[in-house]
N, CA, C and O atoms as CSV, one atom per row, in Angstrom:
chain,resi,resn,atom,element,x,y,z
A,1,UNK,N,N,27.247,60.166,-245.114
A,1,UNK,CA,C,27.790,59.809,-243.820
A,1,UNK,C,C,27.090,60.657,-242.762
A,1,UNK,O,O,27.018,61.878,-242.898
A,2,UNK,N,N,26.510,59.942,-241.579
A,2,UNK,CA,C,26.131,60.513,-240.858
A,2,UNK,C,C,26.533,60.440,-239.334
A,2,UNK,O,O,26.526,59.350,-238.761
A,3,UNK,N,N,26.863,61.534,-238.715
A,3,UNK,CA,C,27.842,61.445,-237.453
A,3,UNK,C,C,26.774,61.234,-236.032
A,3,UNK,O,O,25.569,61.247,-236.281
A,4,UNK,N,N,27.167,61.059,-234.697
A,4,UNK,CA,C,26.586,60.957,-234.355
A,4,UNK,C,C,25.508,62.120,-233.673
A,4,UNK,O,O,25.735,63.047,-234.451
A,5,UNK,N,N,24.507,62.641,-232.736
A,5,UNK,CA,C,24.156,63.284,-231.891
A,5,UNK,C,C,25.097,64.069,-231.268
A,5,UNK,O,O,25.201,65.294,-231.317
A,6,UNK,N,N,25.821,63.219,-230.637
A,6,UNK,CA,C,26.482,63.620,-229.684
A,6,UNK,C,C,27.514,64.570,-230.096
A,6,UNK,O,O,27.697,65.671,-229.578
A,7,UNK,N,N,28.125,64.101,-230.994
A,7,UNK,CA,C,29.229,65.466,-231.338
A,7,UNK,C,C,28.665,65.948,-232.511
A,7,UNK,O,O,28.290,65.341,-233.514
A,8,UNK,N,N,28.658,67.902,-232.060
A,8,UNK,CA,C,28.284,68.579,-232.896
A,8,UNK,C,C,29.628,69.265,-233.873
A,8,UNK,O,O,30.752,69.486,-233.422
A,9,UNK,N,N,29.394,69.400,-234.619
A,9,UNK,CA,C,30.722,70.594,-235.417
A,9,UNK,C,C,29.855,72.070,-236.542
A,9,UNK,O,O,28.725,72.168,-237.020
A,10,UNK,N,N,30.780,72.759,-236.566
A,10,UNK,CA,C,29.953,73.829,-236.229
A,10,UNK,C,C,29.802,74.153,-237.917
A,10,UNK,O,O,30.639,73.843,-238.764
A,11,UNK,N,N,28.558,74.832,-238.155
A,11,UNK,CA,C,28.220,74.459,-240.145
A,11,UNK,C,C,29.084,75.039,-240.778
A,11,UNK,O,O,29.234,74.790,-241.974
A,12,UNK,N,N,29.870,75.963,-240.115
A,12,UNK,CA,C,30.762,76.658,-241.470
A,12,UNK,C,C,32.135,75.586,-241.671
A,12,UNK,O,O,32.857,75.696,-242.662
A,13,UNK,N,N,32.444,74.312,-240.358
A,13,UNK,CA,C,33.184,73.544,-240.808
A,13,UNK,C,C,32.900,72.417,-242.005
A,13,UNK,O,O,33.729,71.805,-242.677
A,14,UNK,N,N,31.216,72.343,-242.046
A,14,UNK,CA,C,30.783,71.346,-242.610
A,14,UNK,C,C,30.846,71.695,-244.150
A,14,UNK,O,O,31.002,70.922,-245.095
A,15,UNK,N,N,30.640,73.413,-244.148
A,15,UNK,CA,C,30.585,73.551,-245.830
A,15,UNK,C,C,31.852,73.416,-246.699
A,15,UNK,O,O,32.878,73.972,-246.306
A,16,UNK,N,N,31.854,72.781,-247.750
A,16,UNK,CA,C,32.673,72.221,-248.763
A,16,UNK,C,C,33.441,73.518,-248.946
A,16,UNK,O,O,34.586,73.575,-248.497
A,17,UNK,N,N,32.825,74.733,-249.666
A,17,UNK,CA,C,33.747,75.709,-250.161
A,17,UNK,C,C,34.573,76.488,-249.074
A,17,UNK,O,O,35.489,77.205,-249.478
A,18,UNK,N,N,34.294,76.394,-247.576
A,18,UNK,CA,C,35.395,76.596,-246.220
A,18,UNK,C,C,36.297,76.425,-246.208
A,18,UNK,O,O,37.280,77.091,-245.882
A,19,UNK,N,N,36.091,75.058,-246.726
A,19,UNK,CA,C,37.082,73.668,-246.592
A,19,UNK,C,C,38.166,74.020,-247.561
A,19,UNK,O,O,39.203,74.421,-247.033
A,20,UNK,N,N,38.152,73.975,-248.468
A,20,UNK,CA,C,38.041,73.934,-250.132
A,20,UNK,C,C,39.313,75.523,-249.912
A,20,UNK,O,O,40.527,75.613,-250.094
A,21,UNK,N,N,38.257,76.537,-249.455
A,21,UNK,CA,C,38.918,77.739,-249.232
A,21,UNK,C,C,40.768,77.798,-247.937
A,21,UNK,O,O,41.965,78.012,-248.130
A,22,UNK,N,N,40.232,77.594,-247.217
A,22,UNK,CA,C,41.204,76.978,-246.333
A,22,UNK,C,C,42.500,76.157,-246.948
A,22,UNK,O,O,43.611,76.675,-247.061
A,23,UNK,N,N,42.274,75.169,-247.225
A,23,UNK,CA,C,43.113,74.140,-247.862
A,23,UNK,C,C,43.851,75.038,-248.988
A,23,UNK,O,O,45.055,74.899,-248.772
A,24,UNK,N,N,43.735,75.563,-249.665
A,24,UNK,CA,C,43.936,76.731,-251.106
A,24,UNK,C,C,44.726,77.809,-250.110
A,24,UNK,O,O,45.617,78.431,-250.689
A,25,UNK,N,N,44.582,78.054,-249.027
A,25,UNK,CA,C,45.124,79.247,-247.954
A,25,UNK,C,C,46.419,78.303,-247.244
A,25,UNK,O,O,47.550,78.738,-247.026
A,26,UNK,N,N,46.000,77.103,-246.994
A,26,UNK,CA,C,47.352,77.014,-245.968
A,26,UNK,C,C,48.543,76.434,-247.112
A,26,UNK,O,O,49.763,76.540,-246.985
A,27,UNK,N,N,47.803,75.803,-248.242
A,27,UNK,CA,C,49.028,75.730,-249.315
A,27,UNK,C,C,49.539,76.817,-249.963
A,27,UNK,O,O,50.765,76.841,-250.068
A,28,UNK,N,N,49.081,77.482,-250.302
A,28,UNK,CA,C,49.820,79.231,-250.487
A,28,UNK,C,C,50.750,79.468,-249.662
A,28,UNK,O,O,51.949,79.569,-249.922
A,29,UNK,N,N,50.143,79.581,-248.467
A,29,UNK,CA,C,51.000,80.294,-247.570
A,29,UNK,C,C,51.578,79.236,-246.457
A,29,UNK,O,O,51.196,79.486,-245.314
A,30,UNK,N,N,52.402,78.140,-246.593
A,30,UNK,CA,C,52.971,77.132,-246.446
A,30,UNK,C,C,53.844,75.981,-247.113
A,30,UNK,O,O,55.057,75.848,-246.945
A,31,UNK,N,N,53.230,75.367,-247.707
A,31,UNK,CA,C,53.503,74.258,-248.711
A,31,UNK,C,C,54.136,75.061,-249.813
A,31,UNK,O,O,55.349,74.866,-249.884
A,32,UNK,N,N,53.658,75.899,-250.682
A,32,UNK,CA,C,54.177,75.960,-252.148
A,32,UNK,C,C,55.090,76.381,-252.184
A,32,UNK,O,O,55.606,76.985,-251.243
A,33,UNK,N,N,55.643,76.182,-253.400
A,33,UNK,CA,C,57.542,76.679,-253.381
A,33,UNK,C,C,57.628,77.902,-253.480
A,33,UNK,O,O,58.725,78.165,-253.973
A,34,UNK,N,N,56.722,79.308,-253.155
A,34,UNK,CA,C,56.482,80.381,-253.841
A,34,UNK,C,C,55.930,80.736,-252.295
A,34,UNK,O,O,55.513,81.889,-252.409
A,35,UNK,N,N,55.763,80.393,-251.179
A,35,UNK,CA,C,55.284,80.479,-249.713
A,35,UNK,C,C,55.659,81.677,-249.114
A,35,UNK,O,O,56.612,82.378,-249.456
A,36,UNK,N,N,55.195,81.801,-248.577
A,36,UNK,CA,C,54.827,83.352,-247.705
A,36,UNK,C,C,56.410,83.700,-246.968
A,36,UNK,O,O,56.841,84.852,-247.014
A,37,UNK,N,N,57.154,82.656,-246.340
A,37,UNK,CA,C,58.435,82.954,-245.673
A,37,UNK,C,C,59.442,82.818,-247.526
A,37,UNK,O,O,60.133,83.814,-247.742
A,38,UNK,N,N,59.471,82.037,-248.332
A,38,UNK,CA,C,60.396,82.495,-249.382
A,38,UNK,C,C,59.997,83.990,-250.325
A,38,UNK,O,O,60.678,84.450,-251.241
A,39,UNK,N,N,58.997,84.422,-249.908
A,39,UNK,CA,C,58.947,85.678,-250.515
A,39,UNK,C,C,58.856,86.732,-249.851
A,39,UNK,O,O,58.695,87.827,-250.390
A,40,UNK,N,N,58.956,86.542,-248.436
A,40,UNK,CA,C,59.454,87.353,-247.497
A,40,UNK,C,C,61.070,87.494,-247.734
A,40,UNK,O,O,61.549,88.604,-247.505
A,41,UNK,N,N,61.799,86.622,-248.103
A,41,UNK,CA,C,63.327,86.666,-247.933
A,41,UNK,C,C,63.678,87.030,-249.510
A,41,UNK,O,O,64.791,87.511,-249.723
A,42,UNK,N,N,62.969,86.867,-250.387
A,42,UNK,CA,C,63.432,87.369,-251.965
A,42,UNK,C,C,63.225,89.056,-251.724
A,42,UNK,O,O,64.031,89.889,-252.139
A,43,UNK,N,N,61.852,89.412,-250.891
A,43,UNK,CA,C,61.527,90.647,-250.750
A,43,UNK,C,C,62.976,91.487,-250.108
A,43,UNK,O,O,63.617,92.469,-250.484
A,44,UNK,N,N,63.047,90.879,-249.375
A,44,UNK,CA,C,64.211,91.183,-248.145
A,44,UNK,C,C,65.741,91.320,-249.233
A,44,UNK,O,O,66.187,92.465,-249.168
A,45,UNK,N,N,66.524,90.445,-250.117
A,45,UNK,CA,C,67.055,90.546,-251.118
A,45,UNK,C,C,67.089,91.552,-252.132
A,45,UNK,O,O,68.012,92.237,-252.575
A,46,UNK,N,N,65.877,91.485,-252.396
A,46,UNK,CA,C,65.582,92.906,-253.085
A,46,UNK,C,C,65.562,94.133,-252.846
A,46,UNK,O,O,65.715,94.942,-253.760
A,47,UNK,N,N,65.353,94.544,-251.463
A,47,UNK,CA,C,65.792,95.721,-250.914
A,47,UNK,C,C,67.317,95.857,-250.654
A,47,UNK,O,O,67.962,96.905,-250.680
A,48,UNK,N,N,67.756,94.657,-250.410
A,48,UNK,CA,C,69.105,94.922,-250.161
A,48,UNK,C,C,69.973,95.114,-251.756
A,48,UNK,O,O,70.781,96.026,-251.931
A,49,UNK,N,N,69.732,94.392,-252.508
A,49,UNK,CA,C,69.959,95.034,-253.758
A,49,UNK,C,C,69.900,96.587,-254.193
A,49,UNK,O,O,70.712,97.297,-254.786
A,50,UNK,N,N,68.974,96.764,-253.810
A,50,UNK,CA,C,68.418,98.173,-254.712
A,50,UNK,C,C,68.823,99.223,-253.481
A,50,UNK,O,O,68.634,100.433,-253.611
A,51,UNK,N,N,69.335,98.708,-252.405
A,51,UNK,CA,C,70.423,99.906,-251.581
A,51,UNK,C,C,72.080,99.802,-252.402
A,51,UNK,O,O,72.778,100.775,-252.687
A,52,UNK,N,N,72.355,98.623,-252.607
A,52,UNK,CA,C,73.734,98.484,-253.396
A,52,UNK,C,C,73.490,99.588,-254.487
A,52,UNK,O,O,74.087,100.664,-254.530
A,53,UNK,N,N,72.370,99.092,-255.500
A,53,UNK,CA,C,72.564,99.716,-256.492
A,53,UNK,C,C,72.989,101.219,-256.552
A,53,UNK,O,O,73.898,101.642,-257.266
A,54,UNK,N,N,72.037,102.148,-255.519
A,54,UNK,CA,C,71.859,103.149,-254.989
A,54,UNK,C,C,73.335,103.935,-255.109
A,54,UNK,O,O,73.820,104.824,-255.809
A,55,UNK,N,N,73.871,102.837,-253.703
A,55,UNK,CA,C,75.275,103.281,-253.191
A,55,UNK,C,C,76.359,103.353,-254.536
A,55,UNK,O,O,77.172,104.266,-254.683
A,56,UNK,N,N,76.209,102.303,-255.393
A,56,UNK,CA,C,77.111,102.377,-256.556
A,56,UNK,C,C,76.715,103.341,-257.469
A,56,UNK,O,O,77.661,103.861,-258.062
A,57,UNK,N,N,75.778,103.681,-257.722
A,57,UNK,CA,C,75.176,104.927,-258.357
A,57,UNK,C,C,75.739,106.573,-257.728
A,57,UNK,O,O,75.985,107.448,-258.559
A,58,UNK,N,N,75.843,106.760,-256.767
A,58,UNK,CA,C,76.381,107.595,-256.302
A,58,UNK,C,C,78.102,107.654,-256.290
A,58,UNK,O,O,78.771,108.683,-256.379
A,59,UNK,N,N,78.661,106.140,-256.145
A,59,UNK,CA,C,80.146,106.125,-256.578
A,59,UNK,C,C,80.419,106.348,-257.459
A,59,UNK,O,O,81.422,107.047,-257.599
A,60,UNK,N,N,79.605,105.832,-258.716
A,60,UNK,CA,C,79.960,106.164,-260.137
A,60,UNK,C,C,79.803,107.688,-260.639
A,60,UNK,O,O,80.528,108.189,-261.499
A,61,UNK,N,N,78.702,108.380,-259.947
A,61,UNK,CA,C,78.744,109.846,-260.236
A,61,UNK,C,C,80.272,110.428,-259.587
A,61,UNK,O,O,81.044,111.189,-260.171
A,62,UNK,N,N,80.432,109.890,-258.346
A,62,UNK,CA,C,81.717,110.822,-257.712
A,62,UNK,C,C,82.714,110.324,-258.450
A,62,UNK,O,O,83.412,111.258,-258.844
A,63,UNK,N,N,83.058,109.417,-258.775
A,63,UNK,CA,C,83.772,108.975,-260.059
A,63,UNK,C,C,83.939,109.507,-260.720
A,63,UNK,O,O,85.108,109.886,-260.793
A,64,UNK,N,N,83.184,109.898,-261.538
A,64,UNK,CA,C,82.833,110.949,-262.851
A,64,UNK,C,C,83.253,111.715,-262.584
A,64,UNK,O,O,84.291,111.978,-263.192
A,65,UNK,N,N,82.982,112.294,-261.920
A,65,UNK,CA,C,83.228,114.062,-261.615
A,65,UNK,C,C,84.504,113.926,-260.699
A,65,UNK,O,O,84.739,114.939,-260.041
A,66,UNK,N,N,85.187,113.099,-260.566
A,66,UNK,CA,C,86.703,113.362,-260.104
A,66,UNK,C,C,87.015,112.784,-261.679
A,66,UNK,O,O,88.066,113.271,-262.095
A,67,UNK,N,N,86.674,112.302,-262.192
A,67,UNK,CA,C,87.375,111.864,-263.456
A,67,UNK,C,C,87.306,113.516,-264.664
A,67,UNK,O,O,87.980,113.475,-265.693
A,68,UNK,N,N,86.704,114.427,-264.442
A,68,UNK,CA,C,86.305,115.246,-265.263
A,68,UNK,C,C,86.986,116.335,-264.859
A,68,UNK,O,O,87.438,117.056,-265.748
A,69,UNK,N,N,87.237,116.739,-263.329
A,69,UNK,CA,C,88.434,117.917,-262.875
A,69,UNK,C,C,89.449,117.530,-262.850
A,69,UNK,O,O,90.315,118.403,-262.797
A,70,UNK,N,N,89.935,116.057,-262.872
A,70,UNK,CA,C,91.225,115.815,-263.519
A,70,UNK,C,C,91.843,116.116,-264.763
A,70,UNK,O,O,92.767,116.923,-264.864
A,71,UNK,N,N,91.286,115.400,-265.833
A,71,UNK,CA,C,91.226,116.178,-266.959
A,71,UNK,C,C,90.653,117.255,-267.638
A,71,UNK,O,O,90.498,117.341,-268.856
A,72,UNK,N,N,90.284,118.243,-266.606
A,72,UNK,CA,C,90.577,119.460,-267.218
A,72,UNK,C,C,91.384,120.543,-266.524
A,72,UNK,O,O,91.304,121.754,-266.728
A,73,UNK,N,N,92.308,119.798,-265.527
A,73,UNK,CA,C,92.859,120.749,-264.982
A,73,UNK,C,C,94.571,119.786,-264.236
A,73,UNK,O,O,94.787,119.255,-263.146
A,74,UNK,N,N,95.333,119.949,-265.341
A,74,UNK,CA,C,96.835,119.582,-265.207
A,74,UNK,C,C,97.213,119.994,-264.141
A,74,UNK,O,O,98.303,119.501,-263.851
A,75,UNK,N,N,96.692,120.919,-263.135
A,75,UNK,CA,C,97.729,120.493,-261.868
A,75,UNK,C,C,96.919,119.824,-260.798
A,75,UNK,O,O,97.442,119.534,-259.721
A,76,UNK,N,N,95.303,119.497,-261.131
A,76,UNK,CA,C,94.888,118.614,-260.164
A,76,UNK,C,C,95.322,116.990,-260.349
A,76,UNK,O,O,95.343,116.034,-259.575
A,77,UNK,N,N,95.684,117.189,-261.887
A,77,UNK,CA,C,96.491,115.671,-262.957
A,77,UNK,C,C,97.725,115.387,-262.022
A,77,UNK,O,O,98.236,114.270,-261.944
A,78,UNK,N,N,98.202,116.579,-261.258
A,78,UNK,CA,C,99.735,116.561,-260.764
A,78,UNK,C,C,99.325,115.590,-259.388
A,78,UNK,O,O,99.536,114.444,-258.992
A,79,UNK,N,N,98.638,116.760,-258.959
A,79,UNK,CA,C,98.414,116.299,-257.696
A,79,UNK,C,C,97.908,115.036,-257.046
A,79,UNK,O,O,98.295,114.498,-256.009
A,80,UNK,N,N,96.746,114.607,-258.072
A,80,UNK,CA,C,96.272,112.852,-257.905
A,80,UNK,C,C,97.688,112.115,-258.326
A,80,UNK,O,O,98.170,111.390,-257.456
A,81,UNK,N,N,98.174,112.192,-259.177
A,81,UNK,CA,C,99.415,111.134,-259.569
A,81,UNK,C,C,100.518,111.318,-258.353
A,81,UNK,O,O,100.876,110.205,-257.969
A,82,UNK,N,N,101.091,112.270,-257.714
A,82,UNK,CA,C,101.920,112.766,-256.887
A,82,UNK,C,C,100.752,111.608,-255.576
A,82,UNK,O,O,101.155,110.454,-255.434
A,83,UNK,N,N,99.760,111.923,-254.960
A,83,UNK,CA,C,98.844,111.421,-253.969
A,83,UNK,C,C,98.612,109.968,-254.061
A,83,UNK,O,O,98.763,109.082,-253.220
A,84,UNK,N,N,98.108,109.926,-255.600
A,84,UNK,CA,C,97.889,108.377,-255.514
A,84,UNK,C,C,98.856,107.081,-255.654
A,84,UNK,O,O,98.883,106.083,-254.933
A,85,UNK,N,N,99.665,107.398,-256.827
A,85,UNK,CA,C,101.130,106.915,-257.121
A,85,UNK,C,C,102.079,107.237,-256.720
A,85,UNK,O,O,103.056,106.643,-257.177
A,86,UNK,N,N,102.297,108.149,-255.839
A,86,UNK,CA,C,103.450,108.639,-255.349
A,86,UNK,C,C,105.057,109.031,-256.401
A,86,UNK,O,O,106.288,109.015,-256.388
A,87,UNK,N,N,104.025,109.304,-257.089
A,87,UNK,CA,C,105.371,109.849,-258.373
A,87,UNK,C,C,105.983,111.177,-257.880
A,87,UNK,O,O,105.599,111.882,-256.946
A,88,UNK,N,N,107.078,111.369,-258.764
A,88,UNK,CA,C,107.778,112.240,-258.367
A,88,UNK,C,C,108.566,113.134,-259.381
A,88,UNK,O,O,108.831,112.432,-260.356
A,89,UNK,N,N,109.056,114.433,-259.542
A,89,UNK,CA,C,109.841,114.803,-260.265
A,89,UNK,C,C,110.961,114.315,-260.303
A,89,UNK,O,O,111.147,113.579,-259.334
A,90,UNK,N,N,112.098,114.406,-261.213
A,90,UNK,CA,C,113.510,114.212,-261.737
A,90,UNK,C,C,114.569,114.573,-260.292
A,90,UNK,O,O,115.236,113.888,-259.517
A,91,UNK,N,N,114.326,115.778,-260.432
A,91,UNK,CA,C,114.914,116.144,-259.019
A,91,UNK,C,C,114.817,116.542,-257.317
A,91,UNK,O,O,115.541,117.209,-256.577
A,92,UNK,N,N,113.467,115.730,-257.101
A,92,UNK,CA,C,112.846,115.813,-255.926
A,92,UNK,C,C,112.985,114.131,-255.003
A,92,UNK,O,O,112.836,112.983,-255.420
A,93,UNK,N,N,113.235,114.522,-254.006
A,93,UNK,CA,C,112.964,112.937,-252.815
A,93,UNK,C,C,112.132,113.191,-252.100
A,93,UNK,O,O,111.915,114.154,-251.364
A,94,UNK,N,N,111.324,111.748,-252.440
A,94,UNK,CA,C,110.236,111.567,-252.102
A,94,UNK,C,C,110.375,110.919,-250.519
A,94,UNK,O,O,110.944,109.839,-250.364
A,95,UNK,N,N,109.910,111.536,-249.578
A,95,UNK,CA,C,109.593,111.280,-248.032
A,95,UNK,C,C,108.245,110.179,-247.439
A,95,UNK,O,O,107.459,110.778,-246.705
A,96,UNK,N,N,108.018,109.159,-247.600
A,96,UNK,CA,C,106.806,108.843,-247.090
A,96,UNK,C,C,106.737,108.217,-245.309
A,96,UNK,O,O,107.329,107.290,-244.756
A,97,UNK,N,N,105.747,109.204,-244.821
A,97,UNK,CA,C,106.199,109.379,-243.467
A,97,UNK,C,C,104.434,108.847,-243.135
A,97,UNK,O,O,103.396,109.302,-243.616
A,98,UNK,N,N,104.654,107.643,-242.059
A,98,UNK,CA,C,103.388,106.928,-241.725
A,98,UNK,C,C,103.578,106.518,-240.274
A,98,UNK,O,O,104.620,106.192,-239.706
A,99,UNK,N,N,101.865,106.641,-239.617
A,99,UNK,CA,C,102.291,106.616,-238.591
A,99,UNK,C,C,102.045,105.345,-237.722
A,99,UNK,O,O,101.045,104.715,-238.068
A,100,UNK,N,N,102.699,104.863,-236.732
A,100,UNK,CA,C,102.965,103.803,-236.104
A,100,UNK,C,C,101.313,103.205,-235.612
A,100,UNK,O,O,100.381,104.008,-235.638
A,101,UNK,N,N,101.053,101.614,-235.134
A,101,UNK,CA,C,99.794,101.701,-234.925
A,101,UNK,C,C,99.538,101.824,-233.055
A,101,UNK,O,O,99.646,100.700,-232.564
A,102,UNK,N,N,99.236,102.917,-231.991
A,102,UNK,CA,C,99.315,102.602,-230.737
A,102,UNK,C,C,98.760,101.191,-230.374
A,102,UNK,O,O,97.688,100.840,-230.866
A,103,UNK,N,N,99.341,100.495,-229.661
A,103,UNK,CA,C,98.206,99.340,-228.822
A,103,UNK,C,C,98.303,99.531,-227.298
A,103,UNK,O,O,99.262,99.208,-226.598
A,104,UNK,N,N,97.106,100.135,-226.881
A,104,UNK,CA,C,97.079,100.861,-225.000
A,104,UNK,C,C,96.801,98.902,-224.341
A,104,UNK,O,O,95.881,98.159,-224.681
A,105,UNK,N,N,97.797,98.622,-223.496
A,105,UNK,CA,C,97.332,97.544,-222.923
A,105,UNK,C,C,96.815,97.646,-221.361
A,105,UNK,O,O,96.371,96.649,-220.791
C-alpha cells in the first residue's frame, strides 16, 4: 500500500515493532484484567491489610501480657473481676456511679 505525497507520517510510526510495541503497552496498562488502576487498588488493599495485621499483633501481645499478670498475681485476679464484672464480696454493696451525658445548646 502506498499513501500519498502529500501526507507524510513520521518512520517510527511506520515501523511494525512500534506498533506491535505500543499495542502490547496500552493493553497492559488498560484493557487487561490485571491493568495498571486494578493493581493500584489490590496494592492499596494490601497495605491496608498489613496495617490491620500490625495493629492486631500488638493487641494480641497486650493481651498476653495482661493475661499473664493476671494469673500470676490473685489480687490483680481481684481487681480485673471486681473492674470488669463488677463482682463483689458476700458482704459488700456494690455502688455504680456514672456520669450524666452534658448537651451545651
Amino acid at each position: 500500500m502506498t499513501l500519498p505525497k502529500s501526507i507524510k507520517i513520521h518512520p517510527l510510526l511506520r515501523n511494525k515493532f512500534v506498533i506491535a510495541i505500543a499495542a502490547f503497552v496500552i493493553w497492559l496498562g488498560f484493557l487487561d484484567r490485571n491493568n495498571l488502576l486494578s493493581q493500584y487498588q489490590l496494592q492499596a488493599e494490601v497495605n491496608k491489610l498489613e496495617s490491620q495485621k500490625a495493629f492486631f499483633r500488638t493487641e494480641i501481645d497486650k493481651t498476653r501480657e495482661e493475661q499473664r499478670e493476671l494469673l500470676s498475681s490473685p489480687e490483680k485476679l481481684e481487681k480485673f473481676a471486681r473492674e470488669q464484672y463488677l463482682m463483689k464480696k458476700d458482704n459488700e454493696d456494690l455502688f455504680i456511679i456514672r456520669e450524666e451525658a452534658t448537651t451545651d445548646k
